[in-house]
N, C-alpha and C positions, 0 to 999 in steps of 0.2 A: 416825526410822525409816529414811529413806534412808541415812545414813551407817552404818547398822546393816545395812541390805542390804547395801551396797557391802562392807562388812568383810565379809560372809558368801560374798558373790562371789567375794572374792578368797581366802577358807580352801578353799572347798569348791574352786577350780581348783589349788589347790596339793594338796590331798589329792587328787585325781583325775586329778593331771599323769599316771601310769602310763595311766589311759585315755584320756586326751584324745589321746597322741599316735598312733593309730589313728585317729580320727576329721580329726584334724590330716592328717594322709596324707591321707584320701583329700578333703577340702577342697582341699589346697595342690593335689594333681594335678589334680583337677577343674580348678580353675584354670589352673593354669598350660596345659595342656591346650585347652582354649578361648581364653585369649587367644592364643595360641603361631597357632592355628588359626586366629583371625576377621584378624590381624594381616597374616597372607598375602596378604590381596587388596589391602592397600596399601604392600606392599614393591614398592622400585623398581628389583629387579632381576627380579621376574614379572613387573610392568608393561609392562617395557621390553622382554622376551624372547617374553614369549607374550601379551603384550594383555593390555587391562583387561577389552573384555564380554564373550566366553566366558569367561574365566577367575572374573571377577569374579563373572557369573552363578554357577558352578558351584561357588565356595566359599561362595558365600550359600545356595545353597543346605545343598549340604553342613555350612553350620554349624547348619541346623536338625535334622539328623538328629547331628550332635554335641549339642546341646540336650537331644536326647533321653537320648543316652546318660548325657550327666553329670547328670541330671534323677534318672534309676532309679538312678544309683550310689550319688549324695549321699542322696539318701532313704531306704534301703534302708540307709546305713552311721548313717545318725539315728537309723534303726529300732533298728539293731544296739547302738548307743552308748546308748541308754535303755532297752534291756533291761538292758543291764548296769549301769544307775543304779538301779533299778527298786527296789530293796530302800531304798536312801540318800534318793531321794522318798518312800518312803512313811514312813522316818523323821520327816523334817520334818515331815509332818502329823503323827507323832504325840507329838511335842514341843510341838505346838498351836499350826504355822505353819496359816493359809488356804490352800488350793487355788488361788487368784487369787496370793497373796504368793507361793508355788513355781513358780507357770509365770511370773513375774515374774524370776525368781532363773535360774530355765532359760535366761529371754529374755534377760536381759542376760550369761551366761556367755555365748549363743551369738552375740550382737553383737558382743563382744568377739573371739570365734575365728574369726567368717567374716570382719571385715575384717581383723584379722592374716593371715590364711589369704589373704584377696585380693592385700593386699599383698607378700608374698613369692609366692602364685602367678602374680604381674605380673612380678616379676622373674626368676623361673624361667622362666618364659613370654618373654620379651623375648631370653634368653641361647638357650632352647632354639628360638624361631623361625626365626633363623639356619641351624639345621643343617637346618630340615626346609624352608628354601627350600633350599639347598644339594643337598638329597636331589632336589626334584623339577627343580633343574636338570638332574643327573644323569641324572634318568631319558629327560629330553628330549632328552639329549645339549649342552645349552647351554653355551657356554662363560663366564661372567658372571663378577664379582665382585659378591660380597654383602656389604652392610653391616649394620649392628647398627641395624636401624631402629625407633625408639619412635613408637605412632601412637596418638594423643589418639583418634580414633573407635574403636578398641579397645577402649579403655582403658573409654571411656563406655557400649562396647556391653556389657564385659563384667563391669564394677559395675551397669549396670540390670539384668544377667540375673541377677546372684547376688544382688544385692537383693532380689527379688522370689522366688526361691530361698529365702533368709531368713527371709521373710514367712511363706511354706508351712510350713517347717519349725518358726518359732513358733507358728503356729495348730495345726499337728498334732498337736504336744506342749501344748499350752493343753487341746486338745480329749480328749488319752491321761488327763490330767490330771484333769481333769473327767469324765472319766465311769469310771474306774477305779476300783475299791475300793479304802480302805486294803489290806486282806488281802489283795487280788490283789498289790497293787504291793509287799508285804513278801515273798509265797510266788511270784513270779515265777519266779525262775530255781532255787526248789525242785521245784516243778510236772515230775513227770516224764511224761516224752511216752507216751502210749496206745501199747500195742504189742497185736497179736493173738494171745491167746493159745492160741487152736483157729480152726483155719480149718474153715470149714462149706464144702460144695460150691459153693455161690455164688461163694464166694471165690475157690477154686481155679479155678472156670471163669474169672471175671475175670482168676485171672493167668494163663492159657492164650492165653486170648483177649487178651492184654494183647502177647503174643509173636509171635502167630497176626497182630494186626492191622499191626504195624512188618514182618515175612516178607512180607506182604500186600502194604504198599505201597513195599518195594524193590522187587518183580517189578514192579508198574503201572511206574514209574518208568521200568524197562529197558524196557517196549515204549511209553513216552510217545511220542518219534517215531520210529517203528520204520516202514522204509520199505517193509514187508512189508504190513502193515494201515498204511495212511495214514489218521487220523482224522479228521471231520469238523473245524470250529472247536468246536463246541457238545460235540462230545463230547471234545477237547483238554483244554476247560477242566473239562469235568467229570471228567476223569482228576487234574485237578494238583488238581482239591479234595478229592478224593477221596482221595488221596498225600498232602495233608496233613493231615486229618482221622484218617485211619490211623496218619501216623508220630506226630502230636501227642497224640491219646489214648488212643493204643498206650503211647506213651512213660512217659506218667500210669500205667494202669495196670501197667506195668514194675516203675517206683518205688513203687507204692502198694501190690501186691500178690503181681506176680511174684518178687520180691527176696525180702520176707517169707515168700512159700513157701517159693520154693528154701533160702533160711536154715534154715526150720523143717523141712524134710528133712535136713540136714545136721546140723541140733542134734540130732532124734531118731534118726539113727545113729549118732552115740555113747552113745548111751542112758544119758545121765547124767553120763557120765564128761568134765564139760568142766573142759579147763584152764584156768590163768589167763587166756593169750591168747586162748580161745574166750571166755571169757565178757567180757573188755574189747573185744571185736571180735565175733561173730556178736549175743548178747545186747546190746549197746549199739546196733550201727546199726536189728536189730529194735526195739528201743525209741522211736530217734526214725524211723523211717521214715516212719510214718502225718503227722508233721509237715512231713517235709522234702519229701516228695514233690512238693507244686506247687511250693516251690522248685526243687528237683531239676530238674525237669520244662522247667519254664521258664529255667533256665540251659541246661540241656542243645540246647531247639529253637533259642535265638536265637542262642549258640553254634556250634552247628552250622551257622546259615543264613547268619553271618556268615564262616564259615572256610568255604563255598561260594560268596559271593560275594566271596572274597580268590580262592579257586584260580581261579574263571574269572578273573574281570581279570586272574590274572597269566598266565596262559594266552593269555590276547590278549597282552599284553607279553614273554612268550615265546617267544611264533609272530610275533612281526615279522619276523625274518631268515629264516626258512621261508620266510613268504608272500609276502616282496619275492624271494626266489628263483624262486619258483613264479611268480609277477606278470609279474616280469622274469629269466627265464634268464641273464642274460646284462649283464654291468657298464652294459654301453652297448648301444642295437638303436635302431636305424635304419628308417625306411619306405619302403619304393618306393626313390623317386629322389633323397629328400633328406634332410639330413642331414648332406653328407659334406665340409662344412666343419670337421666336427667332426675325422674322418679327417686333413686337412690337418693342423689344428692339433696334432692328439697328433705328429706327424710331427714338427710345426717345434721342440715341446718336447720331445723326444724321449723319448716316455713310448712304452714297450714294450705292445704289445699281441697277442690271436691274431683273425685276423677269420674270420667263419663267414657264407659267403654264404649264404642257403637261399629257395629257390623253394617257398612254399606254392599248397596248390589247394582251393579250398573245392570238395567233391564232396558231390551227395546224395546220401544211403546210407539204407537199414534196417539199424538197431543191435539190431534186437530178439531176433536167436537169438542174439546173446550175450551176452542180459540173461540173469539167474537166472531161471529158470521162475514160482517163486512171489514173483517182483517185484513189485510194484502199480506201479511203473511202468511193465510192461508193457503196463498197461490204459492209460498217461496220455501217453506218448509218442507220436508220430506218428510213420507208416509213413517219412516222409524227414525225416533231418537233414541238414544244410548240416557237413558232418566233415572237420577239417582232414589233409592227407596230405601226406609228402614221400617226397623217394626216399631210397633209404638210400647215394646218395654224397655228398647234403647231410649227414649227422647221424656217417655214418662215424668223422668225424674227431674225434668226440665222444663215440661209443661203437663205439670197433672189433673190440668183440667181438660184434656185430651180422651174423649172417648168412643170409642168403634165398635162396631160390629161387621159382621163378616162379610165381604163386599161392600166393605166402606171404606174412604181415605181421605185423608188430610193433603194438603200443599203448603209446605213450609217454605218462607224466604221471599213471599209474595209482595214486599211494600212498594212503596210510590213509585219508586226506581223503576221498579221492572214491570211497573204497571205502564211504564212512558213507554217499555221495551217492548212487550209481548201482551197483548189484550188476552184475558181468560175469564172465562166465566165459571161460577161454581154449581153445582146441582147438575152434573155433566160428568158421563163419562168418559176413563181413558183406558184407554186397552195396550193390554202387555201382550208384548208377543214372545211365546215360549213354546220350548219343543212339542207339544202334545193339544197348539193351536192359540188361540186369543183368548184371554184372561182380563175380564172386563172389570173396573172399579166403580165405584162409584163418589165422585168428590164431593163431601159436603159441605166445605169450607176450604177457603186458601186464608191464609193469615201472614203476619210481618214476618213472625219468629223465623229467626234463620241459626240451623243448627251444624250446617254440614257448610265446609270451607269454599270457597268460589271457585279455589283448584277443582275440586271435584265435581262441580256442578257447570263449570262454566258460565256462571252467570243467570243457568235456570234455573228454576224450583225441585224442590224434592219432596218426593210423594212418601208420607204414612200410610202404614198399611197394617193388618192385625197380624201378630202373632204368629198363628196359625199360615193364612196367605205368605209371611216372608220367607218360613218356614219352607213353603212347598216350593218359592222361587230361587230358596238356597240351592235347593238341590238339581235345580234345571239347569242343563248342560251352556244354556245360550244368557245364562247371566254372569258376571264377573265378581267376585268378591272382596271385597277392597275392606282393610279399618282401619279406624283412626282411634286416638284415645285424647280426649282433653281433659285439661286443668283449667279448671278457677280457683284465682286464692282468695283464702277467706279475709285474709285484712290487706290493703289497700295499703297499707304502711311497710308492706315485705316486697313490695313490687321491686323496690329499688337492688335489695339484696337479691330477689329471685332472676331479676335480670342480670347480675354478674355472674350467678349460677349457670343459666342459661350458654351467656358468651363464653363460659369455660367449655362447656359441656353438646356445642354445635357439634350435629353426623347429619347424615343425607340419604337418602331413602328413592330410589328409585320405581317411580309411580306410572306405569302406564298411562297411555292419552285416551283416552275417552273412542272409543271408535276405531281405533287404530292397534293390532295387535303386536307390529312389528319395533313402535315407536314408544319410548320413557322420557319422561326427565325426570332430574336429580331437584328433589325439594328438603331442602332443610327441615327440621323438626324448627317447626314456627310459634314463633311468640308475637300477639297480639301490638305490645307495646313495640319492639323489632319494625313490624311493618309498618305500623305509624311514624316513627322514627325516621324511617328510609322514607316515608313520603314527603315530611316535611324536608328534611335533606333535597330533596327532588324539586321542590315547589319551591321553598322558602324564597331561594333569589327573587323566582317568576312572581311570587308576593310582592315582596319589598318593592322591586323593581315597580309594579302596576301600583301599587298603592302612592310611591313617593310622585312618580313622572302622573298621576291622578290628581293629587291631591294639589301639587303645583301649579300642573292646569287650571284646575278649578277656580282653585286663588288668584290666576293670572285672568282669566276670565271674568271673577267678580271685581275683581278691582279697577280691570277695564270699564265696566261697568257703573263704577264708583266715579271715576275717574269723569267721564263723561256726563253724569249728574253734575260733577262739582266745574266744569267746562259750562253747560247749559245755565249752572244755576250762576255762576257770573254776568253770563249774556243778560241774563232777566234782571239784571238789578235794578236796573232804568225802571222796567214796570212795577216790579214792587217797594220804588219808592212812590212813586204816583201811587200806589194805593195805598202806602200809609198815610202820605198827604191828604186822602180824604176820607181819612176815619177808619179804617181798617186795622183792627189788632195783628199783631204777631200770631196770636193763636187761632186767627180766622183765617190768617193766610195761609199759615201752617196745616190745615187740616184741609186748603185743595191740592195743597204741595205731597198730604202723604199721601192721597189716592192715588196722583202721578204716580209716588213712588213704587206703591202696591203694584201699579199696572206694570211700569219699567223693570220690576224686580222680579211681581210673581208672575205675569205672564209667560214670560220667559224659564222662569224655574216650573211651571206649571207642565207648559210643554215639552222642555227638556226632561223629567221624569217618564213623561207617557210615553216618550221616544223611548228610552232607556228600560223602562219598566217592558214592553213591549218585545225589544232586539233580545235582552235577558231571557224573557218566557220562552223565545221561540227559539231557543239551543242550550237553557242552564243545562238540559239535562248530560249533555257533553261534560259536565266540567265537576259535578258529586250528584249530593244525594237530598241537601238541603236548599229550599230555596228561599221562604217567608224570612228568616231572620236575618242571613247578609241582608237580602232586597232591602230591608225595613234600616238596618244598620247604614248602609251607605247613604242612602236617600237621604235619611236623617242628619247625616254629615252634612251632603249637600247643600237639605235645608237651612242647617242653620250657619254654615259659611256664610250663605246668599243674604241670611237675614240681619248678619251683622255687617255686611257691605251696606243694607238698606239702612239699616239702623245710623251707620256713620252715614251716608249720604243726606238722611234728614238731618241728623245734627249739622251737615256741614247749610243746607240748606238755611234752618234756623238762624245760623249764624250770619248767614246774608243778607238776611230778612229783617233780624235786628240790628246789621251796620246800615239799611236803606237808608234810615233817616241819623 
């Protein structure tokens, strides 16, 4: 009887080659995908470039939420692959194989395709490691050579996982087996999916209220931290559970009942008269909606949670050159008295620079008449801040289209950043408090330009002021006088030398804190390029890392997707041979096949964006300084993954439509 299995083994993989090689795909990715991934943390060109323990930690990590994803994929395409055997098992039974002999016959087909499937996704994985160390040197800026590195702990981590993968996937199917009817396992993929053929009021309200709760929890979203109402902690988190609880079973009833309306409004205004295309496309997706729905559902929230947790990270990797701008104004900045070794040396290599000497004064002030009236931090700020101020022949030379008069001032450092941080309005005064009473300004403008380093401002703005006015606040015993001196070089091409000048030439400067008399820290003489440097260093894994376990998602996602078009589109073949049989083109069939496909593709990507575009708004500001171009960048990924799943699903479509006849 074994040799009688074995022969049955090897017919039924030969008659099933057409499907196996869907299932083959998404084994071999899974694999190759995972190994590519756990492989990482012992290549020796990350070792060498960014360390073993953070890095080490953070793809071990990361490899369990990779676990995850190849876990739901592979399961999910099992699921898929034995519906479509589902007819061909219940044969065997009734040919009057045992239910123990069939999930034997399963088990040994599927030993044989997960370690083929290992094996070549080791070698996929081994060639494609390579590039995605390659990718995250890039990202870091690293300069490295990478080799083609084979790692036995890999190898071992990643045969225990699929093993054990295997295992699951045997018992599942032992278990489908076992408790399945003959007649389910023959009328499977006959079985057409419930559709609603009268909606009662109930109904209708669920799909209102289905619409009603996703509207709902966009707006919560826009005032999460909204600096207007600043919320408790307790009632923070009860807002985001609340935002999800709305978008998530808002989303369900979308799919489960809103769609089916709106359909069934659209079917009953043609009053009958539906064409080809309406009826392979409105009546088809009503038919399986009631099924697909917690699919639907649940592709569409992880999706979506996943292309918001790509936009911010790259959003933090996007606002690095911002915020070392912002950080550091200025290539090179200097403190007090020292430093100017540095100065020497650009001199002795004769790297061109412009230097900007500038006299700051830490002055108290009240900022509050030129907060926005219905600020909450109106209520949260104190009557005096310690507000950085120059005079405007320091910054002149930096912005000379800057002009004052006496009792007038500028706000420098004011962009979108700190417009999310601190509402202020301009045509408003602020008052300086100085020994001899209040010294009132008057602000005519706040602007982007930011001159003076974040050390010293903390994050807020600093006031212009004339001349004369900085002049009278130098001498006022209750303001502090702090300088700095910056460099910018004049060509872009000395950057590279001026920075080895630079790391020759690091001293440290002990800077008072702002408010605090008793307290310094030690601040390097900073360069621009340095802080950027160190950011990416910081970020780069947390990149790589959100972008790779993102972008895998996504792909596991659409192809789920795919997947299940080319499932459905097998089922239907019966009816689109009946309709070629009576006269119907390829290309007339084909064109209600791609509205389905519009609706099953963009639906779903439609609302997965608005999820995503929405969670993004209402916290980028945590993560930099930039938000329109990641947003627009990722999405656009998105889009066009989704549209080349659709695009192969109508081809695979097409192709069934012309073997009908």
């Amino acid at each position: 009887m074994a040799m009688t299995l074995n022969q049955l083994v090897l017919r039924s993989m030969r008659k099933n080659i057409k499907s196996y090689y869907l299932y083959v795909f998404a084994l071999v990715f899974s694999v190759s995908l995972y190994y590519s991934f756990v492989t990482l943390q012992y290549n020796p060109a990350i070792v060498n470039e960014i360390g073993t323990g953070r890095s080490a930690a953070a793809l071990e990590t990361a490899s369990y939420l990779l676990l995850f994803i190849v876990t739901f994929f592979v399961l999910y395409a099992n699921k898929l692959f034995m519906n479509r055997r589902s007819k061909e098992i219940g044969l065997y039974q009734l040919v009057g194989m045992s239910k123990s002999l069939v999930a034997r016959l399963i088990a040994i087909e599927n030993i044989i395709l997960w370690f083929s499937a290992i094996v070549i996704g080791v070698l996929v994985g081994l060639l494609s490691s390579r590039i995605f160390v390659m990718i995250l040197l890039k990202i870091v800026e690293k300069d490295a050579f990478v080799e083609l590195t084979f790692s036995i702990e890999a190898l071992m981590t990643t045969v225990v996982v699929f093993s054990v993968l295997l295992l699951i996937v045997i018992l599942q199917t032992a278990i489908r087996i076992k408790r399945v009817t003959l007649l389910a396992l023959i009328t499977t993929t006959a079985v057409a999916d419930e559709r609603v053929k009268k909606f009662n009021a109930f109904q209708m309200f669920l799909g209102f209220i289905g619409l009603i709760s996703i509207g709902y929890g966009y707006y919560l979203s826009t005032t999460l931290l909204d600096l207007d109402n600043l919320p408790s902690a307790n009632v923070l988190l009860f807002k985001m559970v609340s935002i999800l609880a709305l978008t998530i079973g808002g989303t369900y009833f979308v799919f489960r009942f809103s769609v089916a309306l709106i359909l069934n409004f659209v079917r009953k205004s043609k009053k009958g008269l539906l064409s080809i295309q309406d009826v392979l496309s409105l009546s088809t997706i009503m038919h399986r909606m009631k099924a697909n729905a917690m699919s639907l559902t649940t592709i569409t929230v992880l999706s979506a949670t996943t292309l918001a947790i790509l936009t911010l990270t790259y959003i933090s990797y996007y606002s690095t050159d911002s915020v070392a701008k912002e950080a550091v104004p200025y290539d090179y900045i200097m403190y007090e008295d020292t430093g100017f070794e540095l100065v020497e040396e650009f001199d002795k290599e004769g790297i061109q620079y412009t230097r900007y000497d500038i006299d700051l004064l830490e002055v108290p002030a009240d900022v509050r008449p030129l907060l926005v009236k219905e600020s909450a931090l109106n209520k949260n700020l104190s009557t005096e801040l310690g507000i950085q101020v120059v005079s405007l022949k320091a910054i002149q030379n930096k912005l000379p289209n800057i002009q004052l008069q006496e009792g007038e001032g500028y706000i420098l450092g004011y962009d979108s950043l700190s417009a999310e941080n601190i509402r202020i309005e301009s045509q408003k005064p602020i008052q300086f408090n100085t020994s001899t009473g209040k010294e009132e300004i008057f602000i005519k403008e706040a602007i982007e330009d930011r001159l003076v380093p974040d050390y010293h401002n903390y994050g807020l703005f600093t006031v212009v002021v004339s001349d004369s006015f900085f002049q009278k606040l130098l001498n006022d015993p209750l303001t502090v006088n702090q300088k700095i001196v910056g460099m910018d070089l004049k060509e872009e091409n000395q950057l590279i030398k001026a920075q080895e000048v630079f790391e020759a030439n690091k001293v440290s400067v002990e800077i008072p804190i702002p408010g605090n008399d008793r307290a310094t820290n030690t601040v390097s003489v900073e360069s621009q390029e340095d802080y950027r440097i160190k950011m990416l260093d910081s970020l780069g894994m947390t990149i790589f890392i959100s972008g790779f376990l993102g972008l895998a998602f996504l792909i596991a996602t659409g192809s789920i997707l795919y997947f299940k078009q080319m499932s459905e589109a097998d089922e239907e073949k019966g009816t689109y041979k009946v309709l070629r049989k009576m006269g119907f083109t390829t290309n007339e069939i084909m064109s209600g096949i791609r509205r389905k496909q519009l609706f099953n593709f963009g639906f779903p990507l439609i609302i997965g964006l608005a999820h995503s575009y929405f969670a993004v708004k209402s916290g980028w500001i945590l993560f930099g300084t930039e938000l329109v171009a990641p947003l627009l960048i990722t999405m656009g990924i998105y889009i066009v993954l989704y549209s080349i799943f659709a695009i192969l699903s109508a081809g695979y479509y097409r192709k069934v439509v012309k073997a009908a006849l």
